[in-house]
VEXLUMMI-397331 format. One line per field, with one value per residue: chain; residue in three letters; x, y, z of N, C-alpha, C, O in turn; residue number from 0. Coordinates in steps of 0.02 Angstrom, whole numbers. Example, Ala and Ser with C-alpha at 12.3 -4.5 7.8 and 13.67 -1.06 7.14 Angstrom:
2
unit = c(A | A)
code = c(ALA | SER)
n_X = c(660 | 642)
n_Y = c(-284 | -112)
n_Z = c(390 | 354)
ca_X = c(615 | 684)
ca_Y = c(-225 | -53)
ca_Z = c(390 | 357)
c_X = c(660 | 645)
c_Y = c(-165 | 2)
c_Z = c(390 | 394)
o_X = c(712 | 670)
o_Y = c(-166 | 57)
o_Z = c(423 | 402)
pos = c(0 | 1)
# end
This chain:
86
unit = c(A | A | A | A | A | A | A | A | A | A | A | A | A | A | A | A | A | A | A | A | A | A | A | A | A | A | A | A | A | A | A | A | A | A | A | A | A | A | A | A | A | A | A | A | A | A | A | A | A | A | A | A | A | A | A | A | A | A | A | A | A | A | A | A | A | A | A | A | A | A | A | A | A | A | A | A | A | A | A | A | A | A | A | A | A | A)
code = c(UNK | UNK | UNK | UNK | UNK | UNK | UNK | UNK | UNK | UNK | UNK | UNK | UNK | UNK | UNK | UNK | UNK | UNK | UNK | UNK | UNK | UNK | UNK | UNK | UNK | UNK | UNK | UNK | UNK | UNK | UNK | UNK | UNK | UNK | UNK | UNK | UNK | UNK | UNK | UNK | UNK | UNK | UNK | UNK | UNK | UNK | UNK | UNK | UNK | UNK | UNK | UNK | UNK | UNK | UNK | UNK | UNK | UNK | UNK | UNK | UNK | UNK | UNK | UNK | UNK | UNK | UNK | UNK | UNK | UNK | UNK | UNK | UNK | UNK | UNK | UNK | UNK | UNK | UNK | UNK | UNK | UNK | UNK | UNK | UNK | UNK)
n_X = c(-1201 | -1231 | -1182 | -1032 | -1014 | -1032 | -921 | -824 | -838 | -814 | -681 | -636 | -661 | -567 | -444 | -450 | -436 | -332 | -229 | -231 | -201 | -54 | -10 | -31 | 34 | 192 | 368 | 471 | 621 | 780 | 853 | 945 | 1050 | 1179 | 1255 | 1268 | 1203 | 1309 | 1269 | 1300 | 1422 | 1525 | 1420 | 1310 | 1175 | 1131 | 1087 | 1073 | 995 | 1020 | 1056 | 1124 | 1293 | 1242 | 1139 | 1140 | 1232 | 1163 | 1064 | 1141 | 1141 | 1177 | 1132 | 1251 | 1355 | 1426 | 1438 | 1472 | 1518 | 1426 | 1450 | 1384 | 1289 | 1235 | 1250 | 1101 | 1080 | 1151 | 1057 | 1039 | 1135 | 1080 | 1152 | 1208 | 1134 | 1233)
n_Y = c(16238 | 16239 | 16107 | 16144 | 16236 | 16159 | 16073 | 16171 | 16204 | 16075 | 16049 | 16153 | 16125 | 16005 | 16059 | 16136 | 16041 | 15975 | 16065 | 16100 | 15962 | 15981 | 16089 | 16042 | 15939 | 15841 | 15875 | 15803 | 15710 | 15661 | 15502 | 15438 | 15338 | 15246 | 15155 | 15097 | 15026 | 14965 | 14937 | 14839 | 14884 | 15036 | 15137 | 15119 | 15088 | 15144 | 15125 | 15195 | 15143 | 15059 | 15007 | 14944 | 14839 | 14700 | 14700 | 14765 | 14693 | 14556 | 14621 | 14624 | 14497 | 14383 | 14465 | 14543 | 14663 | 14779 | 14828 | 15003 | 15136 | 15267 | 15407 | 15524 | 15513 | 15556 | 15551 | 15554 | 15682 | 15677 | 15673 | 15823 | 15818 | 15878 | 15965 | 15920 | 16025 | 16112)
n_Z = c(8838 | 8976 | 9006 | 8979 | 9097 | 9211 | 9196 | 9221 | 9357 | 9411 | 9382 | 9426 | 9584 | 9593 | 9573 | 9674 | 9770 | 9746 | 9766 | 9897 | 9953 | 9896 | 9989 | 10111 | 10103 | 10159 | 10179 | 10058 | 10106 | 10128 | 10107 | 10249 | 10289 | 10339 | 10207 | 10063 | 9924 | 9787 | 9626 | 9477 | 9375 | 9349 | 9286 | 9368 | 9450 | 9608 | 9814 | 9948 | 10065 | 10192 | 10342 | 10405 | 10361 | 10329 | 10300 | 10177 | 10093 | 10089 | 10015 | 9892 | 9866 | 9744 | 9641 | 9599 | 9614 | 9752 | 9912 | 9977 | 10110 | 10153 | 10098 | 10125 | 10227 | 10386 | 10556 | 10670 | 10786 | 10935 | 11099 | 11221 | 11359 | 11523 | 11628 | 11798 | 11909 | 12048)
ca_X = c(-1173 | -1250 | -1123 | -999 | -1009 | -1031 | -842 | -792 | -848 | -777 | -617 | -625 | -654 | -531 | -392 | -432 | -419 | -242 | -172 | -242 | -149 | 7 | 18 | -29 | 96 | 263 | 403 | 505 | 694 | 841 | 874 | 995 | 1100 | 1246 | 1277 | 1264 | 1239 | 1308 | 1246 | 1357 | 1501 | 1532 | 1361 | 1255 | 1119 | 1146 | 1047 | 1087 | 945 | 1041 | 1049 | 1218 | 1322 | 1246 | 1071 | 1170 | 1261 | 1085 | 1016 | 1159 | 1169 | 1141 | 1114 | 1319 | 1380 | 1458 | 1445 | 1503 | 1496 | 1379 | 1494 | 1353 | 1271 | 1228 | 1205 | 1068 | 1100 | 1133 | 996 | 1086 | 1134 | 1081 | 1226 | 1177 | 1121 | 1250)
ca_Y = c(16288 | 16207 | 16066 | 16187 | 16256 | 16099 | 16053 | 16196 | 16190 | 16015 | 16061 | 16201 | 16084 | 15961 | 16108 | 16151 | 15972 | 15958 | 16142 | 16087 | 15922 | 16009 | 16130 | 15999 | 15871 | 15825 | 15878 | 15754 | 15712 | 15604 | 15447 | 15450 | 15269 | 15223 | 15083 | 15091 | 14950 | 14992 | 14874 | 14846 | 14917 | 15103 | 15203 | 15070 | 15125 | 15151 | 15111 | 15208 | 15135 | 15014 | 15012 | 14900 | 14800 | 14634 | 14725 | 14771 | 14611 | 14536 | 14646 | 14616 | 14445 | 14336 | 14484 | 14579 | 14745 | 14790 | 14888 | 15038 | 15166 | 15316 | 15452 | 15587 | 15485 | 15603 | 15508 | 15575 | 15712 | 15652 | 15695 | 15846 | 15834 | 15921 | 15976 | 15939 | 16097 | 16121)
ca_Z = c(8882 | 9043 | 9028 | 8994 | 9174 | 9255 | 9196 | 9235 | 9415 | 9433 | 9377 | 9482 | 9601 | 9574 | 9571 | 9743 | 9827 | 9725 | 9787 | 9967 | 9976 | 9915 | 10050 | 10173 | 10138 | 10223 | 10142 | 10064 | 10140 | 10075 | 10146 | 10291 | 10306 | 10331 | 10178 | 10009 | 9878 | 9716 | 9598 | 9407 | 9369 | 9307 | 9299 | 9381 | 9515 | 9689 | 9834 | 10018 | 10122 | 10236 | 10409 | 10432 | 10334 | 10324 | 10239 | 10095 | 10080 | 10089 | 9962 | 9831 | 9853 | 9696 | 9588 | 9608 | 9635 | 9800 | 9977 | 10016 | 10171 | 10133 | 10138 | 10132 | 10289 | 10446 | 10621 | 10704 | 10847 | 11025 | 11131 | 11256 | 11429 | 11569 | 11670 | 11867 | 11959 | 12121)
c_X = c(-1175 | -1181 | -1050 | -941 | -1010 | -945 | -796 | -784 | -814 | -703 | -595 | -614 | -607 | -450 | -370 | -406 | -327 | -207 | -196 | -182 | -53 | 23 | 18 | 24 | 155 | 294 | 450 | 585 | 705 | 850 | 929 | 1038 | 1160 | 1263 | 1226 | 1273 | 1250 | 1297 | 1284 | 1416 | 1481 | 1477 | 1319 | 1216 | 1137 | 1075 | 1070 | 1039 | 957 | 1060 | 1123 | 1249 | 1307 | 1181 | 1098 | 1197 | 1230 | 1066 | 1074 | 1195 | 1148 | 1156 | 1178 | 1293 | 1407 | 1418 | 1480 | 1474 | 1477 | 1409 | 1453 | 1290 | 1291 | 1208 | 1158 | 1096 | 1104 | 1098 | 1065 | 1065 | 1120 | 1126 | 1162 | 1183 | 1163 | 1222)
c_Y = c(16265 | 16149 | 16071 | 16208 | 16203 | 16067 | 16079 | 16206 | 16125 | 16014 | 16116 | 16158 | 16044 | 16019 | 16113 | 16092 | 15956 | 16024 | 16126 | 16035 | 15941 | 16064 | 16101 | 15945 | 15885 | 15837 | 15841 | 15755 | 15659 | 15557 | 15447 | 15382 | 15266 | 15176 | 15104 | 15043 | 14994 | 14941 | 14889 | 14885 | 14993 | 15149 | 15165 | 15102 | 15104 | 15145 | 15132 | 15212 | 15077 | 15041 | 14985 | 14872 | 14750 | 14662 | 14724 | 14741 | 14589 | 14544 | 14635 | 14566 | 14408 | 14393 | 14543 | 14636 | 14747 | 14848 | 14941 | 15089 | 15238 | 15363 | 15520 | 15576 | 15531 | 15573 | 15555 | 15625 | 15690 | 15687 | 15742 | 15818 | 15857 | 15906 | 15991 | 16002 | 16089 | 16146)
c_Z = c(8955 | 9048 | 9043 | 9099 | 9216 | 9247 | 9215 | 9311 | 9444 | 9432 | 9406 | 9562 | 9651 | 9609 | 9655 | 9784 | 9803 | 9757 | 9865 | 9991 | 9950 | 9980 | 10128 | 10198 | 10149 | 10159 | 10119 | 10087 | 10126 | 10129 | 10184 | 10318 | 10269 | 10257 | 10139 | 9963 | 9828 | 9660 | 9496 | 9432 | 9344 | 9309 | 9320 | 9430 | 9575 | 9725 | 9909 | 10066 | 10149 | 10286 | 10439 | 10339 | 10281 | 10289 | 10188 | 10083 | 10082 | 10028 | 9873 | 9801 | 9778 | 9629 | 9568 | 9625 | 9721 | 9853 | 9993 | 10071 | 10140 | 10152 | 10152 | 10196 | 10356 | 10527 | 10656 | 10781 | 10926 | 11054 | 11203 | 11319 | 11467 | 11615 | 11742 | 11908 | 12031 | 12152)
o_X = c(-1126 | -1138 | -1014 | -889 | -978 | -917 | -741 | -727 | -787 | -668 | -535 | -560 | -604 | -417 | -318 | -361 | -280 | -146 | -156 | -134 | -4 | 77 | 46 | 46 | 173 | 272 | 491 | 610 | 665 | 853 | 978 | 1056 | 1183 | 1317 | 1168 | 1328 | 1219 | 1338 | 1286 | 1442 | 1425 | 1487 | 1269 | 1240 | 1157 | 1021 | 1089 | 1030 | 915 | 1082 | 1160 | 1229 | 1330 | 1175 | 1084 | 1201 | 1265 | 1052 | 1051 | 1238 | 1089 | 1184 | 1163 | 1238 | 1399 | 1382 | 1527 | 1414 | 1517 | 1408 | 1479 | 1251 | 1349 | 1151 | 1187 | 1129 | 1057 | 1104 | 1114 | 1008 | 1172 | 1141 | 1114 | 1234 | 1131 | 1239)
o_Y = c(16272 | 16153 | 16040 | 16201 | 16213 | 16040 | 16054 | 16217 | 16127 | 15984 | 16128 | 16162 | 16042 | 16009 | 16105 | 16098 | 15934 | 16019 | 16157 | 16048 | 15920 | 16066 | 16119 | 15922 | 15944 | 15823 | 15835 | 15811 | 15613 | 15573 | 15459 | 15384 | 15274 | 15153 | 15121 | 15017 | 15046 | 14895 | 14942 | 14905 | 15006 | 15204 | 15170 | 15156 | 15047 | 15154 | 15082 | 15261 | 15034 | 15098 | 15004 | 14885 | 14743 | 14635 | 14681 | 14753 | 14545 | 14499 | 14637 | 14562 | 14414 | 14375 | 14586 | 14655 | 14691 | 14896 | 14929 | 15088 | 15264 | 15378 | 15565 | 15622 | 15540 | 15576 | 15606 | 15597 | 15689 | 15747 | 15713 | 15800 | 15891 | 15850 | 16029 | 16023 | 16060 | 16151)
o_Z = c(8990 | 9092 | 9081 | 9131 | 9268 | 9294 | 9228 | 9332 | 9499 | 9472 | 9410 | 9592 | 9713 | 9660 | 9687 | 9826 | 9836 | 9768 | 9900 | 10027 | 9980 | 10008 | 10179 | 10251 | 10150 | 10104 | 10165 | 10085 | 10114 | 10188 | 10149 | 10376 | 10212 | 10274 | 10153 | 9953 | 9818 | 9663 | 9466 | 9483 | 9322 | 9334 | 9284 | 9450 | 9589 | 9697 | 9940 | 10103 | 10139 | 10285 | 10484 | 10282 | 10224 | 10234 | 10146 | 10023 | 10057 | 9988 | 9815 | 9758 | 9764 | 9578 | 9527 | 9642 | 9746 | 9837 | 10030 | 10081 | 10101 | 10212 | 10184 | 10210 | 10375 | 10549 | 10674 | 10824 | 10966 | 11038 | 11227 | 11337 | 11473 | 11637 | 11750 | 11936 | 12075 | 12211)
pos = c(0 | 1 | 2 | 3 | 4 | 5 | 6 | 7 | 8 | 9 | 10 | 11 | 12 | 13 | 14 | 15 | 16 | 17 | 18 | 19 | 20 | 21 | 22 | 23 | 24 | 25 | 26 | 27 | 28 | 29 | 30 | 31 | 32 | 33 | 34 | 35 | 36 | 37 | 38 | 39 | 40 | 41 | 42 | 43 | 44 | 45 | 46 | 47 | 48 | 49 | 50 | 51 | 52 | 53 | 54 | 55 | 56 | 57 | 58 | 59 | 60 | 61 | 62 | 63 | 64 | 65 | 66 | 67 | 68 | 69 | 70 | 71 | 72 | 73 | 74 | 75 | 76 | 77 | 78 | 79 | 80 | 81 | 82 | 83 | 84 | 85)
# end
């Protein structure tokens, strides 16, 4: 019975440090680049974490598939202006 409670305490525990680090961590978000390798033909796997061009021509050298431009790719917001005070 004693050991019982001792497992159950640990897995009590345990519970809490896992329901802690979920509410603590960062939420995850989709990769945002320009350039996509697509690697085979027809249902092959994709890859939209390039920065330019010449990365993903890099990354699908030797082993095929092709580049294309990430059409669900968002540029980052321009930082606003302040309009000069007359």
């Amino acid at each position: 019975m004693r050991n019982r409670k001792s497992i159950m305490k640990t897995l009590l525990v345990a519970f809490g440090f896992l329901a802690a680090a979920a509410v603590i961590g960062t939420p995850a978000q989709a990769q945002n680049y320009p350039w996509c390798a697509q690697y085979g033909s027809g249902f092959g796997a994709s890859n939209c974490g390039f920065s330019n061009l010449q990365q993903c021509q890099a990354d699908i050298s030797g082993i095929g598939g092709f580049c294309a431009p990430n059409t669900l790719y968002q540029p980052p917001a321009a930082p606003h202006r302040r309009r000069a005070q007359p």
